[in-house]
N, C-alpha and C positions, 0 to 999 in steps of 0.2 A: 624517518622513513626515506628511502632511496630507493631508486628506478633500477634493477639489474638488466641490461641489456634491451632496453626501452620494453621491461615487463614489468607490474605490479608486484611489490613483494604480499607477502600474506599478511601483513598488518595495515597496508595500504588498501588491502581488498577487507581487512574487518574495518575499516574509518571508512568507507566508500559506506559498507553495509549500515552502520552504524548512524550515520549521517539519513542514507534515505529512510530506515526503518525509523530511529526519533524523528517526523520529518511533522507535517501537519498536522499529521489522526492525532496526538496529546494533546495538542492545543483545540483542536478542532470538534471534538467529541467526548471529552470528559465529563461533560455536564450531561449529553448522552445516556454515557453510561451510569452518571450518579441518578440521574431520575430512574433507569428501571434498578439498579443493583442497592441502589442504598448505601447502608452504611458495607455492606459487602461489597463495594467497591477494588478494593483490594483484591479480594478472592475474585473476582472476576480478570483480572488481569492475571491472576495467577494460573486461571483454566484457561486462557486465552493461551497463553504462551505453552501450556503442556500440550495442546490441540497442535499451534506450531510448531513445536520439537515437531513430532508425530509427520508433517506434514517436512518436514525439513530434510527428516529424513529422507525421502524421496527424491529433493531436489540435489542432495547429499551426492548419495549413491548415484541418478542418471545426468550429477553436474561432472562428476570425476570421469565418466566416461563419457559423452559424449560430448565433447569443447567447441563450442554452438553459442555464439552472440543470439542466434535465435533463441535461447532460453527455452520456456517451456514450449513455445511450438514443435521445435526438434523433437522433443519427449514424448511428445504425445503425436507427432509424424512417426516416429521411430516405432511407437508402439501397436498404434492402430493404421498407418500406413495414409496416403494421401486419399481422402476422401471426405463426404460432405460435413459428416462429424470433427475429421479435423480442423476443416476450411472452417465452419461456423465457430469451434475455437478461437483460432486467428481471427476471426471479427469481434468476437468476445473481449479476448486479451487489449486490443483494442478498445474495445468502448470502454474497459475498467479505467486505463488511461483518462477518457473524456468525462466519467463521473468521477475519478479522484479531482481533475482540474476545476470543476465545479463545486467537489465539497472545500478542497481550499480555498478559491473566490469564494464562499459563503463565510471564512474563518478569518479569512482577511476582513472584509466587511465589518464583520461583527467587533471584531478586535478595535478598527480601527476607529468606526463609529462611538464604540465606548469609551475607546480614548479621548474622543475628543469631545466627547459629551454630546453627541447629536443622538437622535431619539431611533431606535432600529425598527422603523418604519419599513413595507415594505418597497418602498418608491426608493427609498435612503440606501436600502440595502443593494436596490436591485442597479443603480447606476456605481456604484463602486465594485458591484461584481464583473458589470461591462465594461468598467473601465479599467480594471487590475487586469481580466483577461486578453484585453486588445492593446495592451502594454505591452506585454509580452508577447503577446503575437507578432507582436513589429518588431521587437529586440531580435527574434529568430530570425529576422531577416538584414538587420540595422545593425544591430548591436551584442548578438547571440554572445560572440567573443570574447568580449569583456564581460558580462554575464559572469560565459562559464570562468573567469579568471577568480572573480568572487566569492564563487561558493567554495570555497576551502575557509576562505575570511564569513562568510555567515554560518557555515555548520558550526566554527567554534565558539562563534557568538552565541548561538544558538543555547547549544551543550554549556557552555559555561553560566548563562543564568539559568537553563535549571539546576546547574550545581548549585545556585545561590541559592535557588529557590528550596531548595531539600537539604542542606546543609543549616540555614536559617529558620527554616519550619521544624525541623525533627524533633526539635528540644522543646516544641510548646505542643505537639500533638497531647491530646486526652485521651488517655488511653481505652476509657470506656465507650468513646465514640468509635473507635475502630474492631471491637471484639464482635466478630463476623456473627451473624444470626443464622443458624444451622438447620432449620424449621422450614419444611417442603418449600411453602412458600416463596424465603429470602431465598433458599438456594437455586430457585428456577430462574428467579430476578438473579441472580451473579451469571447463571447462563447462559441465559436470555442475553446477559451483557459483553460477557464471553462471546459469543457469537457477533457484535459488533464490533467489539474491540477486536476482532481478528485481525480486520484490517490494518489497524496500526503496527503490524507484525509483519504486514506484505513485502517488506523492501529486502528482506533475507535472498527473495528468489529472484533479485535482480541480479545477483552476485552471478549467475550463470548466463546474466545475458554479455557479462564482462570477461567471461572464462579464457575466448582467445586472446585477452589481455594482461591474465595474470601468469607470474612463471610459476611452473610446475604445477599446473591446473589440477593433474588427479590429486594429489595430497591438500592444495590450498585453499582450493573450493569450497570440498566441506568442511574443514577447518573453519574458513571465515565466514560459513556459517551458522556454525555452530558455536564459534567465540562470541560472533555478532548476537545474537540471539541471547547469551546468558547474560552479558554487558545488559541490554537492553529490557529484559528482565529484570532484574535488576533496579534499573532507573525507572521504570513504570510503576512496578511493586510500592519505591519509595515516595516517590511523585501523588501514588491513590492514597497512601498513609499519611503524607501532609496534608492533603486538600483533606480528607476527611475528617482526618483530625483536630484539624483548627477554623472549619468552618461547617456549619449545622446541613447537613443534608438538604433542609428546603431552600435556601442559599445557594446553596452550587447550583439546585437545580433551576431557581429564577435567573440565573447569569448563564443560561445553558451556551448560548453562543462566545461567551469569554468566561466559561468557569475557573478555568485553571486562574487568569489575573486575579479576578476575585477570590480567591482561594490565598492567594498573598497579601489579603488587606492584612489582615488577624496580626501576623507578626513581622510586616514591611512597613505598613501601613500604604497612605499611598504610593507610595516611591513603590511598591513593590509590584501593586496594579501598576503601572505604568511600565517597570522594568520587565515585566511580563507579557504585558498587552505589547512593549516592543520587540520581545524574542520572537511573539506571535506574529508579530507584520515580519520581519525577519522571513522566519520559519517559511510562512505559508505562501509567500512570495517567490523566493525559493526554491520552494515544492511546483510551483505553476509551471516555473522555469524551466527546473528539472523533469518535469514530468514532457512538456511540450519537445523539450531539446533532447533528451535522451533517451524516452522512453517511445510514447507516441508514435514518432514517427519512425522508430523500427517496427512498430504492431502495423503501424497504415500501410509501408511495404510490404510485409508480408505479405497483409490481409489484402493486398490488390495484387499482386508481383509472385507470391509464393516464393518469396524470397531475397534475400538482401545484396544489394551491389557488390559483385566481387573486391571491387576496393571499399576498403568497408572506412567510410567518413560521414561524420555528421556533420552535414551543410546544407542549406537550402531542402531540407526534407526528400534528400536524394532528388532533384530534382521534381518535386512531386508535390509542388508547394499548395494544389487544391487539399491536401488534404490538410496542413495546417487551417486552413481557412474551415473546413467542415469539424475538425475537432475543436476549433474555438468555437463555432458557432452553436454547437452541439453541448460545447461546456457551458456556454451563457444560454442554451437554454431551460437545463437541468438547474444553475444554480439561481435561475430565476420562479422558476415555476414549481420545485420544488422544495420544501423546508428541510431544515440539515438533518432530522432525522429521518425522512426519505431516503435523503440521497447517501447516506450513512448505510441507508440496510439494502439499497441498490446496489451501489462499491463493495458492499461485505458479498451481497448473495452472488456478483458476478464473480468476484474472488476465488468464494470454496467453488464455484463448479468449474473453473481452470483447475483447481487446486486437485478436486475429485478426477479429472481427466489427468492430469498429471501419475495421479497415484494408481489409479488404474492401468495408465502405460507402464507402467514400474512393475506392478504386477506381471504382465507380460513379457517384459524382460529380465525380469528377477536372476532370472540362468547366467545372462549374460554382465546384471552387474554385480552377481554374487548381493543379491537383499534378500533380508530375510521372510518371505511371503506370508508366516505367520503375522510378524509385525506391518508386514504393507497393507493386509484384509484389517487387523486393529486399527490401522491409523484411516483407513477409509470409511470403516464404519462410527470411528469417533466425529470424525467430520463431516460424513451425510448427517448423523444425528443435529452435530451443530444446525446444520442447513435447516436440517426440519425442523429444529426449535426455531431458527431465526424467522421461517414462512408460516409458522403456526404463530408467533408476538407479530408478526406485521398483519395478517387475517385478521387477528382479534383488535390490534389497536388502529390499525392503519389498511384498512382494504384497497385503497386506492395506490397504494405504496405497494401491496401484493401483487396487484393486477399490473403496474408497471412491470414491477419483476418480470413477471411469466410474458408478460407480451415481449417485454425484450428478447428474451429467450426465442419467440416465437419466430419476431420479426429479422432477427439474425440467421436464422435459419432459412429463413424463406430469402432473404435475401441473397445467402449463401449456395443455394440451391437458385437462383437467376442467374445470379453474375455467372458461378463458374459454366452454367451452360452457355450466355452469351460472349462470353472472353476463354472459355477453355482453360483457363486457368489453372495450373497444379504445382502443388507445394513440393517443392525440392528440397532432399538433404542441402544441408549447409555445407557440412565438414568431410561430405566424400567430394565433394570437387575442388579439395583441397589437399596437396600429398603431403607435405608437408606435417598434416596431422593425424594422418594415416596409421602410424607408430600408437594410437590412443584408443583404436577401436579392435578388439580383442576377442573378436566371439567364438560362446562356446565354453 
């Protein structure tokens, strides 16, 4: 892959996609999703990722038009116009940032703890979660550089032992442990799992936050991803067909915080937990990185600034370094205080309701990016349902985990509704104060 005229080609932008989307959720939540899906494990990754199409499409159609490092703030500025709905948004987009960096410190931990045989206590747990995260909090200011030099050398790290891993399991799976149980019940539990495994599907709609990066953005956007997306289908699908197939469902689900390693005892033996549990420090380390360096702190700009520095660089958090400091402390408080199935259907629910803003803006400009409305009302109403499945299994199993939900919700709002009256704050296009890409906005 090569750089045409310091722009990304389209197979650069599906291995960018491809890389955040396999990123920690596999490692992080398989067990997750094995305790409620069962041995329908499988099919729940299967409805996960047909939700995602659905959802893709959206990012698709207003990634090709509208060429916006802002990603889905733009979309949903574009759509419903700067106001306290979108401002709360961009605080939103933001905090999913500071719960995914929390549920990777909890995957790290776990991973790392069982590798080394120490007991996943919550004391054990809770100083490797502050300690992985204020690593990397100081790298973003130390070390960020070399870092980012790395992650092309860990994504393929990465990706390549799961190819061992699915490559070396496929031929010992049983086949009667994976025949999906089709009966009301199993199939609410693949749902119910569907709806957490969303998130491992999230990093598709990063690809628009890269847009003014790639050449020929209307054609390669949704291209990359919608290539990224079936790659990664793909590798999940086979990934839930070995683990369940060569390890008993109550198995997976006792090693819930390093399922997938133990899922490679069966036919690795230890070498294979071990080479697992180290894609997963890999992986989820990675992810922290990633998430703190590249994502984060384009949401904290926004979400304070309504907007991102005309020279568009990642350094020092745009100058803005308090908020590195509040999204790590915010991450170590989430991966502390709460358990990875918490913070799993916290990252999922803040997710679909960007995702539902997104699609709803898409609606409204349907005219202008030629989408098709019938399918934009299907892909909205498949994914509010998700939502309501996921707050009706958190109700029932976890009420404390519900009530988080909805107060965050709450509390972003009311938040959102202080600041911009005390700072006056308002969200600006991105891409009209730029002529240059003028030529991309078509309306009509």
């Amino acid at each position: 892959m090569t750089r045409r005229g310091g722009k990304l080609g389209l197979w650069e932008a599906v291995s960018i996609a491809v890389g955040i989307i396999i990123g920690a959720g596999i490692f992080s939540i398989l067990g997750v999703g094995a305790e409620v899906a069962g041995r329908n494990l499988p099919l729940a990754f299967i409805f996960a990722s047909a939700a995602a199409v659905l959802v893709a499409y959206s990012y698709a159609k207003l990634g090709s038009k509208y060429i916006s490092n802002a990603g889905p703030i733009e979309f949903i500025l574009r759509g419903f116009g700067d106001n306290i709905f979108t401002g709360t948004m961009a605080f939103l987009l933001w905090f999913t940032y500071v719960v995914s960096i929390s549920l990777f410190a909890k995957a790290f931990a776990g991973y790392l703890l069982a590798l080394i045989g120490a007991p996943l206590t919550w004391i054990h747990m809770s100083i490797v979660e502050v300690a992985i995260i204020v690593v990397f909090m100081l790298l973003n200011f130390y070390g960020a550089r070399a870092v980012g030099r790395a992650e092309d050398v860990i994504v393929a790290v990465k990706l390549g032992i799961l190819g061992v891993f699915i490559l070396a399991g496929i031929w010992s799976v049983r086949v009667q442990w994976i025949i999906p149980l089709l009966d009301s019940r199993h199939l609410m539990g693949a749902l119910y799992a569907a709806s957490i495994f969303f998130l491992t599907y999230t990093g598709f709609g990063l690809v628009t936050n890269a847009s003014e990066d790639i050449e020929n953005p209307e054609k390669n956007v949704p291209r990359a991803i919608y290539i990224s997306l079936v790659i990664v289908t793909i590798v999940y699908v086979l990934i839930a067909i070995v683990a369940v197939g060569n390890l008993p469902i109550r198995e997976l689900v006792a090693a819930k915080d390093y399922a997938l390693a133990e899922a490679a005892r069966p036919f690795l033996g230890e070498l294979g937990f071990v080479l697992i549990g180290v894609g997963a420090l890999f992986s989820t380390s990675s992810a922290i990185n990633a998430t703190l360096y590249g994502g984060a702190n384009i949401a904290y700009a926004l979400a304070k600034k309504g907007e991102l520095p005309r020279v568009f660089e990642r350094k020092s958090w745009f100058g803005e370094p308090e908020g590195l400091y509040i999204t790590a402390g915010l991450g170590i408080l989430f991966a502390v205080f709460l358990n990875l199935d918490g913070i799993a259907a916290v990252c999922s629910a803040t997710f679909i309701i960007i995702y539902l803003a997104v699609i709803a803006a898409h609606y409204r400009l349907a005219d202008v990016t030629r989408g098709n409305r019938p399918l934009i009302v299907v892909s909205f109403i498949v994914v509010a349902i998700i939502f309501v499945l996921l707050m009706y299994h958190e109700y029932v199993t976890s009420p404390s985990t519900f009530w988080v939900i909805w107060c965050t919700f709450a509390v972003f709002a009311a938040v959102e509704v202080v600041y911009r009256r005390l700072t006056g704050r308002v969200i600006r296009y991105r891409t009209e104060k730029r002529p240059e890409l003028a030529r991309y906005f078509r309306r009509g």
